[in-house]
MARTORMAR-93501 format. One line per 2 residues: number of its first residue (from 1); their letters; for each residue x, y, z of C-alpha. Coordinates in steps of 0.1 Angstrom, whole numbers. Each point is the difference from the previous one (the first is absolute). Layout:
BEGIN
NUM	A	X:Y:Z  ...
***
This chain:
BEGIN
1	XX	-172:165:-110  20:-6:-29
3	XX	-23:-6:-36  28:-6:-25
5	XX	11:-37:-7  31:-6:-19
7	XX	-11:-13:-30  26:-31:6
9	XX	-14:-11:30  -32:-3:-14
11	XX	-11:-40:-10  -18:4:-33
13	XX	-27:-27:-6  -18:-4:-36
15	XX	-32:17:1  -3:8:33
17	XX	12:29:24  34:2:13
19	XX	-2:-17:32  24:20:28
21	XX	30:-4:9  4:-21:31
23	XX	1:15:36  34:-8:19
25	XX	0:-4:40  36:-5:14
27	XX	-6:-15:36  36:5:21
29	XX	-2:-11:34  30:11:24
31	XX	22:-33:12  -23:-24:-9
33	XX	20:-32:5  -1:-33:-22
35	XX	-15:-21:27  -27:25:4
37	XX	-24:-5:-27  -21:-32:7
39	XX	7:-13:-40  38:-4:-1
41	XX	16:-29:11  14:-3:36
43	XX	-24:27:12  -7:4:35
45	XX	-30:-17:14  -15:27:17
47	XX	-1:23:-28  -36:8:-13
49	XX	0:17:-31  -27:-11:-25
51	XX	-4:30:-18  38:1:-17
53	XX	-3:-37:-1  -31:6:-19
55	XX	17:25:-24  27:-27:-5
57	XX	-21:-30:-14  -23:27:-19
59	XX	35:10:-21  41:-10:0
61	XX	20:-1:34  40:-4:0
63	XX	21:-17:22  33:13:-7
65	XX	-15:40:2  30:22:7
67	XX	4:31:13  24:29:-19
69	XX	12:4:37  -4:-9:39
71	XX	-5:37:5  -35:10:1
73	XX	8:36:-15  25:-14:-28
75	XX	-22:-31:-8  -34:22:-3
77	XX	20:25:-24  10:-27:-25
79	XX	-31:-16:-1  -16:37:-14
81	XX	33:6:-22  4:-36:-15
83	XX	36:4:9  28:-8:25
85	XX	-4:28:26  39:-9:3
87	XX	4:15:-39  -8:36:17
89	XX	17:-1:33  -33:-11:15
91	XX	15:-26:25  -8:5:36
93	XX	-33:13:14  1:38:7
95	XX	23:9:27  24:29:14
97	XX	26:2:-19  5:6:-38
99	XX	25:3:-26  -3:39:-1
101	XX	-25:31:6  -10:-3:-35
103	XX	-17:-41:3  -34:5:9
105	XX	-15:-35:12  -23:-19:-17
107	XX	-7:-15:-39  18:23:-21
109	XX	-17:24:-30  19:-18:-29
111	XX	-20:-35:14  -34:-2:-14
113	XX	-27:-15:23  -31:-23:-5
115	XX	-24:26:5  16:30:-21
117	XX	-2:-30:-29  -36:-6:11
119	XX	-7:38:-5  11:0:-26
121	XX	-24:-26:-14  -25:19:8
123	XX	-4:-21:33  -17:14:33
125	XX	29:-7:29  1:-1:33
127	XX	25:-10:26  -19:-12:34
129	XX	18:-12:34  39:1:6
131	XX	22:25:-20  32:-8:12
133	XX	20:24:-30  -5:32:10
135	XX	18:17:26  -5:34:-14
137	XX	-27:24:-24  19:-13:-33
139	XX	-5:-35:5  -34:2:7
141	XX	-29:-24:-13  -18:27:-13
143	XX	33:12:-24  7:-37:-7
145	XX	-28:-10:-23  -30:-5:26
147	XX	-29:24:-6  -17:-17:32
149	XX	24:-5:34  -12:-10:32
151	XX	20:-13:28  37:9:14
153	XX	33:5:-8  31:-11:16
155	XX	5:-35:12  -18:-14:37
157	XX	-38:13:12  -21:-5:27
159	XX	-30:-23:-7  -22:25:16
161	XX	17:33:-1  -2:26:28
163	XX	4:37:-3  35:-7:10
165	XX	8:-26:-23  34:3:-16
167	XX	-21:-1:-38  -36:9:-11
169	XX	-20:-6:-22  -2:19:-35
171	XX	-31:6:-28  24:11:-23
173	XX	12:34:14  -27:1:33
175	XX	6:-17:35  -28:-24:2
177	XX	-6:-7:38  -5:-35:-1
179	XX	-5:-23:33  -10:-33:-9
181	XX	21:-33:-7  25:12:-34
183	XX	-3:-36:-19  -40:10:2
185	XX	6:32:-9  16:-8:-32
187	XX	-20:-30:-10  -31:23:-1
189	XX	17:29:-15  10:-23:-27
191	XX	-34:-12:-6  -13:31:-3
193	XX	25:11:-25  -10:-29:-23
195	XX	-37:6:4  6:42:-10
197	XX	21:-15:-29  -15:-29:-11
199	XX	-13:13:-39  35:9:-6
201	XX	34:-16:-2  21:3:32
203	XX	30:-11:15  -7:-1:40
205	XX	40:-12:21  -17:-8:33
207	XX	28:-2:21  -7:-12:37
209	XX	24:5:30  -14:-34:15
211	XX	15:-24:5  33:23:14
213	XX	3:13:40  -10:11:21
215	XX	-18:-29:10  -36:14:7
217	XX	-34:-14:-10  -37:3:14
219	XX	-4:-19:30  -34:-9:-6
221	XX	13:-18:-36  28:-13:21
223	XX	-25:-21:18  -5:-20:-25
225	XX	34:-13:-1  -2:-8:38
227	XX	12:-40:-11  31:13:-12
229	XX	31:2:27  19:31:6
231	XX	-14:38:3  24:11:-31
233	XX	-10:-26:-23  -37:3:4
235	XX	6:31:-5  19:-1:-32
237	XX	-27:-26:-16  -26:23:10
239	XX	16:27:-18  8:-22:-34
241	XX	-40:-12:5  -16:32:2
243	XX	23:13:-32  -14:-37:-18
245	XX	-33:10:9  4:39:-15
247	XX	14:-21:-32  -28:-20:-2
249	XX	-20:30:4  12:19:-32
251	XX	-2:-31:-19  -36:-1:7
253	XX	-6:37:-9  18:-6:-34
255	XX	-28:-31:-3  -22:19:12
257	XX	3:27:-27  6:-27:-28
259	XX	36:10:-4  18:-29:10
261	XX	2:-11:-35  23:22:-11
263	XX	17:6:28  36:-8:6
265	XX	7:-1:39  38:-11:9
267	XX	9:-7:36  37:3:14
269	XX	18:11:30  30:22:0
271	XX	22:-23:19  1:-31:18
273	XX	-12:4:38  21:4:33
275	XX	-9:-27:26  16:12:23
277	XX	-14:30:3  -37:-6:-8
279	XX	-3:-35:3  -9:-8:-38
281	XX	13:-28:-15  24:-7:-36
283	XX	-14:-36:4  32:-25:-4
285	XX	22:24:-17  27:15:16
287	XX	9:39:10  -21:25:6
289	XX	-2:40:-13  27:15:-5
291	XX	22:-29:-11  4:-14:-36
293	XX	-10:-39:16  -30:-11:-14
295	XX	-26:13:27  11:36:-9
297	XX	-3:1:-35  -26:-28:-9
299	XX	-34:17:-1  -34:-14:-6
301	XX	-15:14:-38  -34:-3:-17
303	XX	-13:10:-32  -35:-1:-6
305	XX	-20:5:-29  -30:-25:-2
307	XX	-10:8:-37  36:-3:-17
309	XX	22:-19:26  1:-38:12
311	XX	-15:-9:36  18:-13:27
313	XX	37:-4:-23  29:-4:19
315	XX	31:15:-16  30:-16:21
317	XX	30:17:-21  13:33:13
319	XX	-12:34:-8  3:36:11
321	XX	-24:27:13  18:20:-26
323	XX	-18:-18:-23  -32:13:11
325	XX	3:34:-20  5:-16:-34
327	XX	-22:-28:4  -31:26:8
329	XX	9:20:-30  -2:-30:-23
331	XX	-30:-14:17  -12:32:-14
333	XX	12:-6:-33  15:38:4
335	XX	27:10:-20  29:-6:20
337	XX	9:31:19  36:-5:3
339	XX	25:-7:-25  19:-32:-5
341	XX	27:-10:28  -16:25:21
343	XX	-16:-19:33  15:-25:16
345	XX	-31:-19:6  -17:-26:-26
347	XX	-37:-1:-19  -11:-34:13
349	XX	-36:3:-15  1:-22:-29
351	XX	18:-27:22  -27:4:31
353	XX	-29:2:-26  8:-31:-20
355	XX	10:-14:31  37:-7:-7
357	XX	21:-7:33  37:16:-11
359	XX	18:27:12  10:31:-17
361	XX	27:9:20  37:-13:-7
363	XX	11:13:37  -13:21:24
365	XX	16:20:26  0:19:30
367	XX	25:30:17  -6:11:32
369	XX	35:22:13  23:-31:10
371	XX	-22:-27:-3  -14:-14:-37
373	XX	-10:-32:-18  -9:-12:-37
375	XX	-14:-32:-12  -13:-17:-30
377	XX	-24:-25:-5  18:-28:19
379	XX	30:19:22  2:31:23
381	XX	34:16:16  -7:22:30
383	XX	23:21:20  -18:4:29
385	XX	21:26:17  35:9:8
387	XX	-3:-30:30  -10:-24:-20
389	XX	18:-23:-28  -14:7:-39
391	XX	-24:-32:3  -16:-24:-36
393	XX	-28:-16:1  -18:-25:-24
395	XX	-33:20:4  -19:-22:-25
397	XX	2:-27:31  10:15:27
399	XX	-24:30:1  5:2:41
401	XX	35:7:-7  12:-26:25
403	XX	33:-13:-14  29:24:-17
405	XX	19:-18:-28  22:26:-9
407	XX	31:-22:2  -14:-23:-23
409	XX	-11:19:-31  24:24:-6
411	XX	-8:4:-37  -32:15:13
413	XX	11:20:26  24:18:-25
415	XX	-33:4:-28  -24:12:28
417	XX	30:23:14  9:19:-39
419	XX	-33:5:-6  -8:16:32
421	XX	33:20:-5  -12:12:-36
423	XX	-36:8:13  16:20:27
425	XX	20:19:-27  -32:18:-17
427	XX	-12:15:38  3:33:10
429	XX	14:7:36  -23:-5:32
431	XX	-14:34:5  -14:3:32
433	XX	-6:-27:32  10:-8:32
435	XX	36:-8:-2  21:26:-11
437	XX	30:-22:-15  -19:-10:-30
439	XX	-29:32:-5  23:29:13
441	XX	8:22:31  -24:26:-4
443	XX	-26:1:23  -32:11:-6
445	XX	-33:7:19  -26:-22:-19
447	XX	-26:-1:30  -24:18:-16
449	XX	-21:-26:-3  -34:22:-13
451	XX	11:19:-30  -27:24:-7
453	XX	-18:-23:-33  4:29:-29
455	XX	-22:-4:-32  10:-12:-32
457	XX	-6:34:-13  21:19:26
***
């Protein structure tokens, strides 16, 4: 465990010992739609999450959260880079073809991650749960900043996996033969992280495959939801209930060991959810993962610190999960580890902590192979796909996206449209993904989806 503090993180108090720096836990859950955390509005009615709803009124919750992507692998890399994942040909999810033998997949070496920064702090790290970034030995957790890793690479796992499960479970470099229900799995392993780190400063990503397929959950918890109609649904609820109640759980362990103080615990999801597929819900918004509506890219986000944040603050103007990264670090009053210009996303501390409702962000946008979207604080400008027309919308009152007015502002259309054009300019070229007309034509085998973990030291 790490001993040395930089000096700069430290909070000095007049005659009194420097109190430490504050522990960070970054909660990502997979798909988690909009509608399915029981504080927004237009949530679904059967969802039963008191736990995150607790975390919300016990700090600052946003309702226009987005995500850097509707990719789950491009999304999670910005939020640990506080950049576009675009900006380094980060733009589809790993897949078989590539712009040459020489792109190796996943968040490049030049990008610098969360965790390395945390490291060097002095922080104790550890990833737990999903790695979706590492498809081979380089991109491992373990050579990415994470002194601790337990979980799996790659993308989709069994809940309870088999000895022929595609993926396995991973302490760092040793298959862990694990049998019980993942989302349990995790939630304890994080616990007892935080309880063998607890005297000293850590960063802990807990990074859950729930609420993403397969649809699989404990039939005796599904029982409970017996009220609710349809097998898949109660299903899916159980699923987002028993990851509310492993939520709940750590919160009470950092009680527990009096460090929820000066603890800062965010809560996000890498994407919006898929309906369709798993039976979640995006509440009244429209689209769905993997499209730049608003069900794909809206997300819900939390920041909680009970001793330096507000309680229960709503902040209803748009932000980023890019701007998780250099919000921590000035939470931290760390120097800033990047230089000026450098990320992409913005330090919203002083405006959450002094509860100021503005946004940071002039546009935002999103690039996805053919299909994009940017939007400011009132409009957004989609192209869905090469089907569909390039579609405005007056998202400050028509957050559904129900009626296109492209025909009537086209002053907008043509300010939305340049600046989209001008971002796209300072991208690099997709470099890997599933369709071979925007990443390349070489194809790859990526399948490997159990790199052997290699120490930081090897």
């Amino acid at each position: 465990m790490r001993l040395i503090l930089v000096l700069t993180c430290l909070l000095p108090l007049a005659g009194l010992a420097k109190r430490q720096p504050p522990n960070i836990i970054l909660i990502c859950a997979d798909d988690l739609g909009y509608g399915d955390v029981s504080y927004h509005h237009g949530h679904a009615e059967d969802i039963i999450t008191p736990n995150i709803e607790r975390l919300a009124r016990n700090g600052v919750w946003f309702s226009q959260a987005y995500s850097a992507s509707t990719l789950g692998a491009p999304a999670r890399s910005g939020m640990m880079t506080g950049r576009y994942p675009q900006r380094y040909g980060y733009e589809d999810n790993p897949g078989p073809f590539r712009q040459s033998e020489d792109v190796t997949i996943g968040t490049p070496d030049s990008e610098t991650t969360l965790a390395e920064k945390f490291g060097e702090l002095g922080y104790t790290t550890a990833l737990i749960g999903k790695y979706e970034d590492s498809y081979n030995q380089l991109k491992h957790p373990n050579r990415r900043g994470y002194d601790y890793f337990y979980g799996f690479t790659g993308s989709i796992i069994d809940y309870y996996v088999k000895a022929r499960s595609k993926r396995q479970i991973y302490r760092n470099n040793k298959l862990v033969i694990e049998q019980r229900y993942l989302t349990d799995v995790f939630g304890e392993e994080a616990e007892k992280f935080i309880i063998e780190n607890k005297d000293d400063p850590f960063f802990l990503h807990l990074s859950f495959n729930a609420v993403s397929g397969p649809i699989v959950a404990p039939p005796e918890v599904v029982e409970k939801f017996a009220h609710i109609q349809g097998e898949r649904r109660r299903k899916f609820v159980t699923m987002l209930y028993i990851m509310d109640k492993n939520i709940g759980n750590l919160l009470n362990t950092l009680n527990k060991h009096g460090l929820k103080e000066n603890t800062m615990v965010i809560l996000t999801s890498d994407t919006g959810s898929k309906p369709r597929a798993t039976h979640a819900s995006n509440g009244n918004l429209n689209g769905e993962r993997g499209t730049f509506f608003e069900g794909g890219i809206r997300v819900p986000l939390i920041i909680s610190w009970p001793s330096k944040l507000p309680k229960d603050f709503e902040h209803t103007q748009m932000v980023s999960t890019l701007d998780i990264y250099p919000t921590i670090f000035s939470a931290c009053k760390a120097r800033k580890p990047w230089s000026e210009n450098e990320l992409d996303g913005k330090d919203i501390y002083s405006q959450i902590s002094g509860m100021e409702d503005a946004s940071s962000h002039e546009y935002l946008y999103w690039r996805a192979n053919a299909k994009w979207a940017v939007r400011d604080n009132h409009w957004k400008l989609v192209f869905a796909d090469n089907k569909s027309p390039v579609a405005l919308y007056k998202i400050i009152n028509d957050e559904r996206e129900q009626k296109n007015v492209i025909n009537d502002y086209p002053a907008e259309v043509e300010r939305l449209n340049n600046a989209f054009v001008n971002w796209s300019k300072t991208l690099k070229a997709p470099q890997w993904g599933w369709q071979p007309q925007y990443c390349g034509e070489t194809k790859m085998d990526f399948k490997n989806p159990n790199p052997q973990a290699l120490s930081i030291a090897d």
